[in-house]
N, CA, C and O atoms as a CHARMM CRD file, in Angstrom:
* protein
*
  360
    1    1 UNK  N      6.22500  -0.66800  12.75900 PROA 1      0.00000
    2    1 UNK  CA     5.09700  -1.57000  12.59000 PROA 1      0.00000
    3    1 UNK  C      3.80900  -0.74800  12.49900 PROA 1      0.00000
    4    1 UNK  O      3.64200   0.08400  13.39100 PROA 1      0.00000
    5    2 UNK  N      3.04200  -0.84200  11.71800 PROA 2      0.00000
    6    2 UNK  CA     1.84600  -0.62200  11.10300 PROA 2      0.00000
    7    2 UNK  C      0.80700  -1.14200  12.34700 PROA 2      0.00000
    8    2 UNK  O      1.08900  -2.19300  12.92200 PROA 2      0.00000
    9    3 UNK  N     -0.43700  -0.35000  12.75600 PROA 3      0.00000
   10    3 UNK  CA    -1.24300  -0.86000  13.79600 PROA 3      0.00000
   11    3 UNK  C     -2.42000  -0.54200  13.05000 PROA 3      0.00000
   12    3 UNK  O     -2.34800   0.13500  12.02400 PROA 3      0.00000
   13    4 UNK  N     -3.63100  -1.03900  13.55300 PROA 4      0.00000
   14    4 UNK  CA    -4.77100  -0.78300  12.91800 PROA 4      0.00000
   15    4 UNK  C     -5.58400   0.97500  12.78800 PROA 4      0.00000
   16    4 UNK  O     -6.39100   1.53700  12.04700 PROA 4      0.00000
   17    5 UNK  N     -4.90900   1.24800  13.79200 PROA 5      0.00000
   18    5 UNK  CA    -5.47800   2.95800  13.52700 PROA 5      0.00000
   19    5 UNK  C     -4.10600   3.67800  12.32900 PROA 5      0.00000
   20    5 UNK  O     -4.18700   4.79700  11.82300 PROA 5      0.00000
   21    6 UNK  N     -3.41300   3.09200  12.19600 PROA 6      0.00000
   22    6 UNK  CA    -2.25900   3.88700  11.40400 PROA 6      0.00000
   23    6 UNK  C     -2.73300   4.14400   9.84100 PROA 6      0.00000
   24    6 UNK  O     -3.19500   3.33800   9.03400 PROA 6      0.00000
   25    7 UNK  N     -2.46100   5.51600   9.70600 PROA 7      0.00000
   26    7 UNK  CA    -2.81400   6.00100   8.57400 PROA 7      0.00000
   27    7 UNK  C     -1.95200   5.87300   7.45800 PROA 7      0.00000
   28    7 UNK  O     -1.46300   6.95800   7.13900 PROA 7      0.00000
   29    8 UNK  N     -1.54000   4.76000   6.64100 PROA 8      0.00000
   30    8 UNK  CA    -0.26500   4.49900   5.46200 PROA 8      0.00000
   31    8 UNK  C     -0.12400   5.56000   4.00200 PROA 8      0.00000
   32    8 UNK  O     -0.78400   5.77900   2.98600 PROA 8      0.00000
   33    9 UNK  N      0.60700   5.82700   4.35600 PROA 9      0.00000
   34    9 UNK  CA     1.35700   6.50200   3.18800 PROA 9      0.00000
   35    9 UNK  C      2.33900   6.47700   2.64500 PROA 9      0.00000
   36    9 UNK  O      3.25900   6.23400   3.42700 PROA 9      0.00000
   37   10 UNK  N      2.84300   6.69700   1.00800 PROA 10     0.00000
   38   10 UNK  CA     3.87900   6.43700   0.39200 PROA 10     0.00000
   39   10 UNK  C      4.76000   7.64100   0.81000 PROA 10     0.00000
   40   10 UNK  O      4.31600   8.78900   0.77600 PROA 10     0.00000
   41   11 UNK  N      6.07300   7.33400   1.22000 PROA 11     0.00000
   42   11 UNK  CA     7.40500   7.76500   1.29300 PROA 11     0.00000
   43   11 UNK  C      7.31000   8.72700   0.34300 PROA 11     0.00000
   44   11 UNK  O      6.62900   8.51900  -0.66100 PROA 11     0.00000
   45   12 UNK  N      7.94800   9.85200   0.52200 PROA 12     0.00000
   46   12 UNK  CA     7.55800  11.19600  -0.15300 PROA 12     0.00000
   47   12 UNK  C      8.40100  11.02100  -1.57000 PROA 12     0.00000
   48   12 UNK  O      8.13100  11.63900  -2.60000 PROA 12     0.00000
   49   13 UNK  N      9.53500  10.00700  -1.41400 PROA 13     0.00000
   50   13 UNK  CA    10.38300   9.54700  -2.53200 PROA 13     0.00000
   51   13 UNK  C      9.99400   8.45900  -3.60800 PROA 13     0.00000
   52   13 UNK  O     10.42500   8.29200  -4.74800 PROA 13     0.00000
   53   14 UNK  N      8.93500   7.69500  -2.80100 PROA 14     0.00000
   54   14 UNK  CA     8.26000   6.51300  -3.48500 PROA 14     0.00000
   55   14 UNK  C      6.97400   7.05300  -4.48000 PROA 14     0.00000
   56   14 UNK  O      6.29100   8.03800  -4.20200 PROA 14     0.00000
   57   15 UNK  N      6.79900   6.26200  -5.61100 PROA 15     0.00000
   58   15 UNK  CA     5.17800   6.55800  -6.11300 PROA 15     0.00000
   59   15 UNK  C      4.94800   5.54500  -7.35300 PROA 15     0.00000
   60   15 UNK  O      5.74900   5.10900  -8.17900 PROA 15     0.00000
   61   16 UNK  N      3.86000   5.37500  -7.21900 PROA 16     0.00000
   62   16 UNK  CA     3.01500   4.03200  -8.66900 PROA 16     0.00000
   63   16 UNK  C      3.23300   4.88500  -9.83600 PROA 16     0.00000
   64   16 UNK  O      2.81200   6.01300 -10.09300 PROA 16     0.00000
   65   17 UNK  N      4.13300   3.92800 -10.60600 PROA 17     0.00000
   66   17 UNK  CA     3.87800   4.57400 -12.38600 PROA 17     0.00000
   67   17 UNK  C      3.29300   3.23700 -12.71600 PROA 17     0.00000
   68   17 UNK  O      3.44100   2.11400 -12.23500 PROA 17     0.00000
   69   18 UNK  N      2.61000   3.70800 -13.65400 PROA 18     0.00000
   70   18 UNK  CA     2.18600   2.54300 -14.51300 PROA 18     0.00000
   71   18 UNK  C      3.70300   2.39000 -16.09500 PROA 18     0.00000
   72   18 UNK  O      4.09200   3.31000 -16.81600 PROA 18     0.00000
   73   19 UNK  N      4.09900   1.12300 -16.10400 PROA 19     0.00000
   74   19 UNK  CA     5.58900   0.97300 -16.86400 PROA 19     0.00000
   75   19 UNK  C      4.99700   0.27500 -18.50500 PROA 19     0.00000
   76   19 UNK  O      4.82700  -0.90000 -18.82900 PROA 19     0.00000
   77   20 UNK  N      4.79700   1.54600 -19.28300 PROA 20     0.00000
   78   20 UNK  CA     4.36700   0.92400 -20.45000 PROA 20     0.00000
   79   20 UNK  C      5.13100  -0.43000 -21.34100 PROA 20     0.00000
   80   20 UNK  O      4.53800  -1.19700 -22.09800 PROA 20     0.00000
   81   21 UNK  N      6.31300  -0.44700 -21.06400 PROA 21     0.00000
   82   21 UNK  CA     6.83700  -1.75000 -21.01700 PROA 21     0.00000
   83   21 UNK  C      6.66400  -3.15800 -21.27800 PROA 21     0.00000
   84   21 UNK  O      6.69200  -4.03400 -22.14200 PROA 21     0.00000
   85   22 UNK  N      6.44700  -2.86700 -19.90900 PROA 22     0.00000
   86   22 UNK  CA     5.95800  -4.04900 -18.84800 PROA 22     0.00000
   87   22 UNK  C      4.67000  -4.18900 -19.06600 PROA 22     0.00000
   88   22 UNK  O      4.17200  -5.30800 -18.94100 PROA 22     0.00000
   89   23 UNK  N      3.68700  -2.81000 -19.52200 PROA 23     0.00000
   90   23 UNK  CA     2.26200  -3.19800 -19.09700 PROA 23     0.00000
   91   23 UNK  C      1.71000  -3.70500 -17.54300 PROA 23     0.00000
   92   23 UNK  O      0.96600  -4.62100 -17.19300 PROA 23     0.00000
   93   24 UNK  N      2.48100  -2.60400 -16.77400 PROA 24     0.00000
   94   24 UNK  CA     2.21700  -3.09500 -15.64600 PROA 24     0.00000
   95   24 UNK  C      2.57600  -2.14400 -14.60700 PROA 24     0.00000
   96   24 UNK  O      3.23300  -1.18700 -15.01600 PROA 24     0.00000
   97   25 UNK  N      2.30200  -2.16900 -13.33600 PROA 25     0.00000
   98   25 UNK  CA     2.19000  -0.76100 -12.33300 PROA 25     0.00000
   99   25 UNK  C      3.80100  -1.54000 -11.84300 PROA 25     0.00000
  100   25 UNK  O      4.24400  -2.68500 -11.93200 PROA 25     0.00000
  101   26 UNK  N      4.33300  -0.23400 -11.30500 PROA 26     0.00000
  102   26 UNK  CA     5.54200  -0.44000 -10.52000 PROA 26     0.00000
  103   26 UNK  C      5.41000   0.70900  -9.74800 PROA 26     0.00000
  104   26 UNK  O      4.89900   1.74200 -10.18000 PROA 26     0.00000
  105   27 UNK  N      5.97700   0.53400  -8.30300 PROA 27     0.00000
  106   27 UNK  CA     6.56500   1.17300  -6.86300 PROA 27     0.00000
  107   27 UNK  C      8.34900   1.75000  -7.49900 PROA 27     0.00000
  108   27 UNK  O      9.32200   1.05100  -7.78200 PROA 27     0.00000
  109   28 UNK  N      8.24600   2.69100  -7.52300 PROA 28     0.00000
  110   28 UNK  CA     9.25200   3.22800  -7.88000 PROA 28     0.00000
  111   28 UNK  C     10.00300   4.12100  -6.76800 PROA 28     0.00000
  112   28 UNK  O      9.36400   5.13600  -6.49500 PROA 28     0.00000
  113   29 UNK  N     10.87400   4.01500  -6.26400 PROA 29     0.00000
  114   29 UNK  CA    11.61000   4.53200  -5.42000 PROA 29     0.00000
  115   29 UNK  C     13.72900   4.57400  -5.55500 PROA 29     0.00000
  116   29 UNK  O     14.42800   3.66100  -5.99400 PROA 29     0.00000
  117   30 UNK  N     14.05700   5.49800  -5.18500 PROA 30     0.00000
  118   30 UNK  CA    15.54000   6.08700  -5.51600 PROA 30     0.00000
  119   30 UNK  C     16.21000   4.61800  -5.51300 PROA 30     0.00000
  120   30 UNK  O     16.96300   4.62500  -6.48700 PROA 30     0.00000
  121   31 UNK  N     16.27100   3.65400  -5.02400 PROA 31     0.00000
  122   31 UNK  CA    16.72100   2.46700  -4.74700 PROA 31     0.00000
  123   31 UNK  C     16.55900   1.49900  -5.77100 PROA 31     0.00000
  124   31 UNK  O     17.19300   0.51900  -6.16300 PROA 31     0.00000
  125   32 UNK  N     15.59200   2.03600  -6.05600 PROA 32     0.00000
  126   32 UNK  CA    14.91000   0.38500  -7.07400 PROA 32     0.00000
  127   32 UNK  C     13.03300   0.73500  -7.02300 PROA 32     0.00000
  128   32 UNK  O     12.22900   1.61000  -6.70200 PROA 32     0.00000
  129   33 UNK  N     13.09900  -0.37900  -7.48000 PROA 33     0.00000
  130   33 UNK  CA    11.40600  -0.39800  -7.69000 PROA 33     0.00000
  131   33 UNK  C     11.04900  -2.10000  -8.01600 PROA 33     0.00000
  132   33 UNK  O     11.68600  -3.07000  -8.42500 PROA 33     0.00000
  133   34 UNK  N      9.64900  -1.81800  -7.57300 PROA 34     0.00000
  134   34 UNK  CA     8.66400  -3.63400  -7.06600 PROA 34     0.00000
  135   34 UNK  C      7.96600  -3.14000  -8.24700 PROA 34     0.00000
  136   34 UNK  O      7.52400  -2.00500  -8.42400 PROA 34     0.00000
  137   35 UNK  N      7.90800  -4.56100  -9.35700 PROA 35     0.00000
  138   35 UNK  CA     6.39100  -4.74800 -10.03900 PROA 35     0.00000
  139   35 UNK  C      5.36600  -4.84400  -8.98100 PROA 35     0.00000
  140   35 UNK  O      5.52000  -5.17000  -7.80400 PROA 35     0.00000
  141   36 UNK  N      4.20100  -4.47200  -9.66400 PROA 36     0.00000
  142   36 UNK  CA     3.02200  -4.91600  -8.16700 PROA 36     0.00000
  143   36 UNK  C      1.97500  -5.34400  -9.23100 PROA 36     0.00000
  144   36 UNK  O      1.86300  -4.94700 -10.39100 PROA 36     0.00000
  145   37 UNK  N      1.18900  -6.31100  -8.50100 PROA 37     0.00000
  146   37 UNK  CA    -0.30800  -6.37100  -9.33500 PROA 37     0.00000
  147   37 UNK  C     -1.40200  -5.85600  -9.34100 PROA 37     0.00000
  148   37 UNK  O     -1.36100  -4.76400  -8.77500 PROA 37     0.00000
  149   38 UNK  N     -2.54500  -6.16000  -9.77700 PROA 38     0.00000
  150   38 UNK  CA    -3.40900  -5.32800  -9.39100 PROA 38     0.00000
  151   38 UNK  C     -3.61700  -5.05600  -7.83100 PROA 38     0.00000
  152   38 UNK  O     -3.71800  -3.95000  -7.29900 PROA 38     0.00000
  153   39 UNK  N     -3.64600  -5.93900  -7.39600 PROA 39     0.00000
  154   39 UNK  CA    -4.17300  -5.65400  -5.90000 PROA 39     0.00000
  155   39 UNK  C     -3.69800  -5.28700  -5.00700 PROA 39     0.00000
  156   39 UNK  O     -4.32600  -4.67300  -4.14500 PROA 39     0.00000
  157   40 UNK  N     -2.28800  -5.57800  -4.92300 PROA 40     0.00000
  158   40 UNK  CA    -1.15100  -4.23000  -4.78300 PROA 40     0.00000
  159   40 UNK  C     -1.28100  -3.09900  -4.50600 PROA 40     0.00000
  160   40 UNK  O     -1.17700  -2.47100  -3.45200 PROA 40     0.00000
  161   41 UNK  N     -1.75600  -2.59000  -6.49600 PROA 41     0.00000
  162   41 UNK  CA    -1.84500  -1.61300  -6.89700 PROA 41     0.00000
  163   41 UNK  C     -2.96100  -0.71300  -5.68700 PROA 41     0.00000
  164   41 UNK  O     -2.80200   0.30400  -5.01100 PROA 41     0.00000
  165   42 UNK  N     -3.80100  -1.43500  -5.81100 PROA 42     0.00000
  166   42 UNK  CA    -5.40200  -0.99600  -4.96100 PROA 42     0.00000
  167   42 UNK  C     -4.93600  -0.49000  -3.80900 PROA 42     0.00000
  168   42 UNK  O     -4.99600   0.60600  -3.25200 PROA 42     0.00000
  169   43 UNK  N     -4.41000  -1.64000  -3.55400 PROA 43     0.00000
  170   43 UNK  CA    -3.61900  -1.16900  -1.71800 PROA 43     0.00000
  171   43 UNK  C     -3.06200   0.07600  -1.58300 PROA 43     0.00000
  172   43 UNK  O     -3.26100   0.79700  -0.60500 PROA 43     0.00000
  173   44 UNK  N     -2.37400   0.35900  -2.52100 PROA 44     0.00000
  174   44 UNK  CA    -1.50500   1.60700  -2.27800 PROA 44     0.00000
  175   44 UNK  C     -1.94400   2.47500  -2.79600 PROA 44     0.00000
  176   44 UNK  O     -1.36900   3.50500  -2.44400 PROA 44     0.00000
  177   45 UNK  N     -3.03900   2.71300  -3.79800 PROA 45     0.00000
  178   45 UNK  CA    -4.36300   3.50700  -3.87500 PROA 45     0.00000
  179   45 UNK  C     -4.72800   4.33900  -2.71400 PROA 45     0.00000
  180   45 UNK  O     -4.60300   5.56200  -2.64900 PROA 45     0.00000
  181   46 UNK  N     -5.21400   3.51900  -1.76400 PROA 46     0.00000
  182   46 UNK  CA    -6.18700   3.91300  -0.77100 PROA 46     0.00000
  183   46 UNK  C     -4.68200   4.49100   0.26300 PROA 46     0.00000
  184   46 UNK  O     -4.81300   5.28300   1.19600 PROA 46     0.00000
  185   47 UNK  N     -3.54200   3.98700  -0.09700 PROA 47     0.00000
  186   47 UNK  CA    -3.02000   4.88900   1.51600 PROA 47     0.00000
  187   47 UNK  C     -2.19500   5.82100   1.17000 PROA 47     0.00000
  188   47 UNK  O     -1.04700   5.85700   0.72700 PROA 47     0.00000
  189   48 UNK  N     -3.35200   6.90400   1.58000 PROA 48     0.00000
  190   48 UNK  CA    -3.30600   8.10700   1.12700 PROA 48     0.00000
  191   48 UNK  C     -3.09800   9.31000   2.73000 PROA 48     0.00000
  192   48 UNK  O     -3.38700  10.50400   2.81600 PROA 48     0.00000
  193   49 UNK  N     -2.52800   8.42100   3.73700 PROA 49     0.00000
  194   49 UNK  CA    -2.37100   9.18700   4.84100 PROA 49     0.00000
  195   49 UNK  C     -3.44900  10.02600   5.36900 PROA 49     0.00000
  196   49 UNK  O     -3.20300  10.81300   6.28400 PROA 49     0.00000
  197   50 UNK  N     -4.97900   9.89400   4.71900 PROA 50     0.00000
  198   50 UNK  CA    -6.04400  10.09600   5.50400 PROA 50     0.00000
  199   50 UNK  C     -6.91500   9.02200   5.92700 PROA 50     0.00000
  200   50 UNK  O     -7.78500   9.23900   6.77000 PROA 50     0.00000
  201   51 UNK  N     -6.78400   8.11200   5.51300 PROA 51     0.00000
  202   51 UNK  CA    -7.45700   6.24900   5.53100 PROA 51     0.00000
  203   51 UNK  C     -6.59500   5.65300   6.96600 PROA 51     0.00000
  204   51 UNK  O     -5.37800   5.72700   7.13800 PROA 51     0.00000
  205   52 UNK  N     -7.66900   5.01500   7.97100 PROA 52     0.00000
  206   52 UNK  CA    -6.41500   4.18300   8.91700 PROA 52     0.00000
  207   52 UNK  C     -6.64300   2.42600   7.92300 PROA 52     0.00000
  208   52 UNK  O     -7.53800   2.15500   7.12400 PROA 52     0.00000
  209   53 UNK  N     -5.57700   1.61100   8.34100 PROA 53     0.00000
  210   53 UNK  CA    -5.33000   0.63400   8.00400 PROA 53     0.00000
  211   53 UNK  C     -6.33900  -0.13200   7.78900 PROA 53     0.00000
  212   53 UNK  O     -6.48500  -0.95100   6.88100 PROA 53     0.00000
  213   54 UNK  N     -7.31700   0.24500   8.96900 PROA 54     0.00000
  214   54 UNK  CA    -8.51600  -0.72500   9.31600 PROA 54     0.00000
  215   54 UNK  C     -9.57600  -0.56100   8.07300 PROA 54     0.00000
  216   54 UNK  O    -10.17700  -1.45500   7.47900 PROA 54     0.00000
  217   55 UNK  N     -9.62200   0.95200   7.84900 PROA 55     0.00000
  218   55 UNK  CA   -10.81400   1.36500   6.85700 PROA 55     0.00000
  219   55 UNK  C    -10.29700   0.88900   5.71900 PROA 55     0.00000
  220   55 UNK  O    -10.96100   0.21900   4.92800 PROA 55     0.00000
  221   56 UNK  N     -8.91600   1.23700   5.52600 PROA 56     0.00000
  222   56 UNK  CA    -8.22900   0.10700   3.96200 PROA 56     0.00000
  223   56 UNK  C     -8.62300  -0.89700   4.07100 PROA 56     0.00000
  224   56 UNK  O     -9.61200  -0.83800   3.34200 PROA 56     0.00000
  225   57 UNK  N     -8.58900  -2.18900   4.59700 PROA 57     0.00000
  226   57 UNK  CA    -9.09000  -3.63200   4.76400 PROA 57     0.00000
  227   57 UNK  C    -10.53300  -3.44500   4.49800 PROA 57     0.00000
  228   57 UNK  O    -11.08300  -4.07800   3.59700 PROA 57     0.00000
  229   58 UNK  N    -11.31900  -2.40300   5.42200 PROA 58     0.00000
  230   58 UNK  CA   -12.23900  -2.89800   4.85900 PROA 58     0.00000
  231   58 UNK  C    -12.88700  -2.70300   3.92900 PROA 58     0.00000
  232   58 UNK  O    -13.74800  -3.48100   3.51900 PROA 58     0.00000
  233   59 UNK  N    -12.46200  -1.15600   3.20400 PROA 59     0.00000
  234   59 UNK  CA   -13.18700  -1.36100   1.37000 PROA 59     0.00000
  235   59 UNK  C    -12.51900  -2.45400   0.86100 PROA 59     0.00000
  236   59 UNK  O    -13.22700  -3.41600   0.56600 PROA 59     0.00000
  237   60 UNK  N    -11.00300  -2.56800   0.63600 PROA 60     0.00000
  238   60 UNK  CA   -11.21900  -3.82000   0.19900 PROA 60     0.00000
  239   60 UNK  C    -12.08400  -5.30400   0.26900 PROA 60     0.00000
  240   60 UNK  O    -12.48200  -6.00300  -0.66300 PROA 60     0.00000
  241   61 UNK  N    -12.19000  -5.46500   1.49300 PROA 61     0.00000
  242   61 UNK  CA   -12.97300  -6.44300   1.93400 PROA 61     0.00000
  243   61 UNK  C    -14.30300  -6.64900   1.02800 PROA 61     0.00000
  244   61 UNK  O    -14.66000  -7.60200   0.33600 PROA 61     0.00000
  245   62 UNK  N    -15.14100  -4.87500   1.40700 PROA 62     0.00000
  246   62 UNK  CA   -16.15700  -5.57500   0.37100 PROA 62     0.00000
  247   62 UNK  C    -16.40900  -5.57100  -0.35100 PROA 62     0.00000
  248   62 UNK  O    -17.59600  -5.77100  -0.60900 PROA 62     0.00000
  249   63 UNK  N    -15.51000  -5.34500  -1.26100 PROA 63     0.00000
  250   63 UNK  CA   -15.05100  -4.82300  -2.68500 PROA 63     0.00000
  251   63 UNK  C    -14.92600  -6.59000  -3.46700 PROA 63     0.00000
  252   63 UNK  O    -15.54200  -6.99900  -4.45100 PROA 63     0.00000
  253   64 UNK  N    -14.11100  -7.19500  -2.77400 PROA 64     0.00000
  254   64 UNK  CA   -14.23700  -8.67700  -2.95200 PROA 64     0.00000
  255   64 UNK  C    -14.61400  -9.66200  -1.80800 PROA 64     0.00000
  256   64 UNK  O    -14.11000 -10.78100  -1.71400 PROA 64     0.00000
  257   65 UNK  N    -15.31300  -9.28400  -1.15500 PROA 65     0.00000
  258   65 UNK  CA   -16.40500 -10.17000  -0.35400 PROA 65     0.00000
  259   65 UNK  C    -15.41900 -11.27400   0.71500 PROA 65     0.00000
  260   65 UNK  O    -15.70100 -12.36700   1.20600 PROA 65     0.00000
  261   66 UNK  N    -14.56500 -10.68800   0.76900 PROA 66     0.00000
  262   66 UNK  CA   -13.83500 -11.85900   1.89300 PROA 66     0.00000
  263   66 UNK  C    -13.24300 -10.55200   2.92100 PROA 66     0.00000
  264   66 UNK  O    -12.97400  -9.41100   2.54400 PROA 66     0.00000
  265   67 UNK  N    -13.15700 -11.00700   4.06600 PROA 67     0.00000
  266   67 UNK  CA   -12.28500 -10.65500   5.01000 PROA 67     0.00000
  267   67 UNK  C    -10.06500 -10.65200   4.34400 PROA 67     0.00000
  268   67 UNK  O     -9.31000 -11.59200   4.09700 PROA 67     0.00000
  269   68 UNK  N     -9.86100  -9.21300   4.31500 PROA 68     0.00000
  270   68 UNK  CA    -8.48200  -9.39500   3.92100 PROA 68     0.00000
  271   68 UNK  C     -7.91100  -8.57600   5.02000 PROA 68     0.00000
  272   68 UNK  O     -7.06400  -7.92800   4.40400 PROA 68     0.00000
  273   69 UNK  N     -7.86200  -8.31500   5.87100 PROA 69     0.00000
  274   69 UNK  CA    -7.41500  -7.59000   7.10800 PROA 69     0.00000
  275   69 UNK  C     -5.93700  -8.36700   6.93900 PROA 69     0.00000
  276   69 UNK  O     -5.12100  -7.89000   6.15100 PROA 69     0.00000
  277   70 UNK  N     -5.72500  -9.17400   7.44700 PROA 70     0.00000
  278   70 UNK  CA    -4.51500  -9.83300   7.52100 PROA 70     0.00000
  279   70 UNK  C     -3.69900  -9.57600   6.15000 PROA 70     0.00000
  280   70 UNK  O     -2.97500  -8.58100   6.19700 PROA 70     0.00000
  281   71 UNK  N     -3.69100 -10.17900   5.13900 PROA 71     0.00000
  282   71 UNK  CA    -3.37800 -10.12200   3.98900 PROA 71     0.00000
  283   71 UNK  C     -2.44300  -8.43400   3.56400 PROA 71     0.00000
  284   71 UNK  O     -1.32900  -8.33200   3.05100 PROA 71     0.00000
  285   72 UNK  N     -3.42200  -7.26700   4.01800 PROA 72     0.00000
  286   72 UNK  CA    -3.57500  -5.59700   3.93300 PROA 72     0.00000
  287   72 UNK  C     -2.34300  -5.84900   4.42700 PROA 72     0.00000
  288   72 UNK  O     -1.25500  -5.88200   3.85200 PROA 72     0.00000
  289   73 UNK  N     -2.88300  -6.16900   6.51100 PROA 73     0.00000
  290   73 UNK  CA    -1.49500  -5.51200   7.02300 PROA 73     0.00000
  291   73 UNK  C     -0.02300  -6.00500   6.74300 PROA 73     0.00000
  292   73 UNK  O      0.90400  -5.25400   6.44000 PROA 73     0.00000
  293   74 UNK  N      0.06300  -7.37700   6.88700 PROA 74     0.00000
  294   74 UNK  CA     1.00300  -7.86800   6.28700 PROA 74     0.00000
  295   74 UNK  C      1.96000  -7.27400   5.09700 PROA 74     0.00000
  296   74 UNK  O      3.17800  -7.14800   4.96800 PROA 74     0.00000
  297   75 UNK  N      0.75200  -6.95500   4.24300 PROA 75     0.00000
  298   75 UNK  CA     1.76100  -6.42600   3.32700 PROA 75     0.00000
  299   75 UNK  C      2.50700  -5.27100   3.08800 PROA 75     0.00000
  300   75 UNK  O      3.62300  -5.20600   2.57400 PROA 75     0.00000
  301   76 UNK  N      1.46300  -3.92900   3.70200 PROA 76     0.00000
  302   76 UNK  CA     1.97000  -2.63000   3.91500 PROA 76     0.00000
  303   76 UNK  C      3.03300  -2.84300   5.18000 PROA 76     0.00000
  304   76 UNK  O      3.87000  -1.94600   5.27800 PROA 76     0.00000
  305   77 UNK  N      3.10400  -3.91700   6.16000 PROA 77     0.00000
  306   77 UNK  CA     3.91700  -3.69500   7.15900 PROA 77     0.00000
  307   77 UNK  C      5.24000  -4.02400   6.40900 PROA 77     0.00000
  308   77 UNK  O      6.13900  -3.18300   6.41200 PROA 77     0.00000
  309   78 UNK  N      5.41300  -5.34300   5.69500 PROA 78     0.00000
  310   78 UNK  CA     6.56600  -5.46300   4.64300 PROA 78     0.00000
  311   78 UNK  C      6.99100  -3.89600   4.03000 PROA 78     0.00000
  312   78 UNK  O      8.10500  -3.37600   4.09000 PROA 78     0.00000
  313   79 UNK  N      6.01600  -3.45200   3.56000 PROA 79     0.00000
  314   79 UNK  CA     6.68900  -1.91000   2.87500 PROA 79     0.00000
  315   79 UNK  C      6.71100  -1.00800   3.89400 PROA 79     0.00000
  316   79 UNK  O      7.19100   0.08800   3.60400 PROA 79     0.00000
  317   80 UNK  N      6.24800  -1.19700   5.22300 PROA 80     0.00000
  318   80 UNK  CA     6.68600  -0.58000   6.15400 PROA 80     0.00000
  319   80 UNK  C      8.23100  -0.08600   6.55500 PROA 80     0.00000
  320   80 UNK  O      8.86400   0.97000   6.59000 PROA 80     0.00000
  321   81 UNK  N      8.52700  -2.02900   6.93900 PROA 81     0.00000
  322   81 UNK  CA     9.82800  -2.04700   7.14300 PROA 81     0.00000
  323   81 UNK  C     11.41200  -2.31800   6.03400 PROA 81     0.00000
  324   81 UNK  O     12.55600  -2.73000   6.22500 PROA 81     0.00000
  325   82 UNK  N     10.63000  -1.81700   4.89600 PROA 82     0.00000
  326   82 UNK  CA    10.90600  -1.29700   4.09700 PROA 82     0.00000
  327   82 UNK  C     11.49300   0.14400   3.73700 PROA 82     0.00000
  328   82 UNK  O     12.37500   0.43300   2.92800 PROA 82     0.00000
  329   83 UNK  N     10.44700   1.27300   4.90800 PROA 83     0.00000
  330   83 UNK  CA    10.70300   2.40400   4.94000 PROA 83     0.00000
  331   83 UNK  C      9.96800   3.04700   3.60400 PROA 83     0.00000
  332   83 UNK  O     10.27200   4.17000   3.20000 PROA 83     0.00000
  333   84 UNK  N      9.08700   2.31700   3.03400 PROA 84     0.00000
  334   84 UNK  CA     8.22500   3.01500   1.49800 PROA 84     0.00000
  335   84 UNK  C      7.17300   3.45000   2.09400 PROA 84     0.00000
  336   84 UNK  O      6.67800   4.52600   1.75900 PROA 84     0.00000
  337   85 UNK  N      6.63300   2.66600   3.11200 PROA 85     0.00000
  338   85 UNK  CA     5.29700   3.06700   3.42400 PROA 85     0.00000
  339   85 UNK  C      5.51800   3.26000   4.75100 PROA 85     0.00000
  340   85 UNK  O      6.19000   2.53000   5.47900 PROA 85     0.00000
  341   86 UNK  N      4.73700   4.60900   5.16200 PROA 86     0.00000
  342   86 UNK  CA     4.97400   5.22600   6.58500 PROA 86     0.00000
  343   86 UNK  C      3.79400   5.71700   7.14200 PROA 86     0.00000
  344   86 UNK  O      2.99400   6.13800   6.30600 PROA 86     0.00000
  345   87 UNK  N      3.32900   5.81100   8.72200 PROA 87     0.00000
  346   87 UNK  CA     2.05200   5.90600   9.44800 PROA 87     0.00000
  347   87 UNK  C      2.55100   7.46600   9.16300 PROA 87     0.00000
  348   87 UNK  O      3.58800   7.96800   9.59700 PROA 87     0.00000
  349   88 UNK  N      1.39200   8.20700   8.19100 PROA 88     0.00000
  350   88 UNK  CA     1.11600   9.89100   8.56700 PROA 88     0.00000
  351   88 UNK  C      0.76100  10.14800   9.68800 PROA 88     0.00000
  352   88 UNK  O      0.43800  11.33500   9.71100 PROA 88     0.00000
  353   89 UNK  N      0.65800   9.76500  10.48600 PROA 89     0.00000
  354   89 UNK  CA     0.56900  10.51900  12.09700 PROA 89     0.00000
  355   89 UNK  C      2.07700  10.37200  12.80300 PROA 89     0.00000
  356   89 UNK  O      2.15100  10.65100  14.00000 PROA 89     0.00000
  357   90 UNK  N      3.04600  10.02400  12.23300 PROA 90     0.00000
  358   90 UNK  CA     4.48300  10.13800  13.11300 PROA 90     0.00000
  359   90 UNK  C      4.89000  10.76300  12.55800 PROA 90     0.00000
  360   90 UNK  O      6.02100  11.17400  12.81500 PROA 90     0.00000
């Protein structure tokens, strides 16, 4: 589980291609791979294992003017327990 000081990063096996295809970003990992959308995309931008969770939420936040804290963790905790996305400090 993902906490608010945790610093998220992609699984050293995981990474965003953009899928000319599709016209569209995908999470690509040995298993399979997630279309993602833009905002997704953004998310997993920023976790770059020097960002904690909290500072992700909040450029996003005011990037589009709402509170998304919830929304963030939720979703990186899904790719958490997933095993794609992992706290760089463990």
């Amino acid at each position: 589980m993902l906490g608010p000081d945790s610093r998220p990063a992609l699984w050293k096996f995981a990474r965003v291609q953009y899928d000319t295809v599709r016209e569209r970003n995908v999470l690509q990992y040995p298993e399979g791979a997630l279309f993602l959308n833009d905002t997704a995309t953004e998310i997993l931008a920023l976790c770059d294992g020097r960002r904690t969770l909290t500072e992700i939420a909040t450029a996003l936040g005011e990037k589009y003017g709402a509170d998304v804290s919830d929304d963030v963790t939720a979703y990186l905790s899904q790719l958490a327990d997933r095993e794609l996305v992992r706290d760089a400090d463990v």
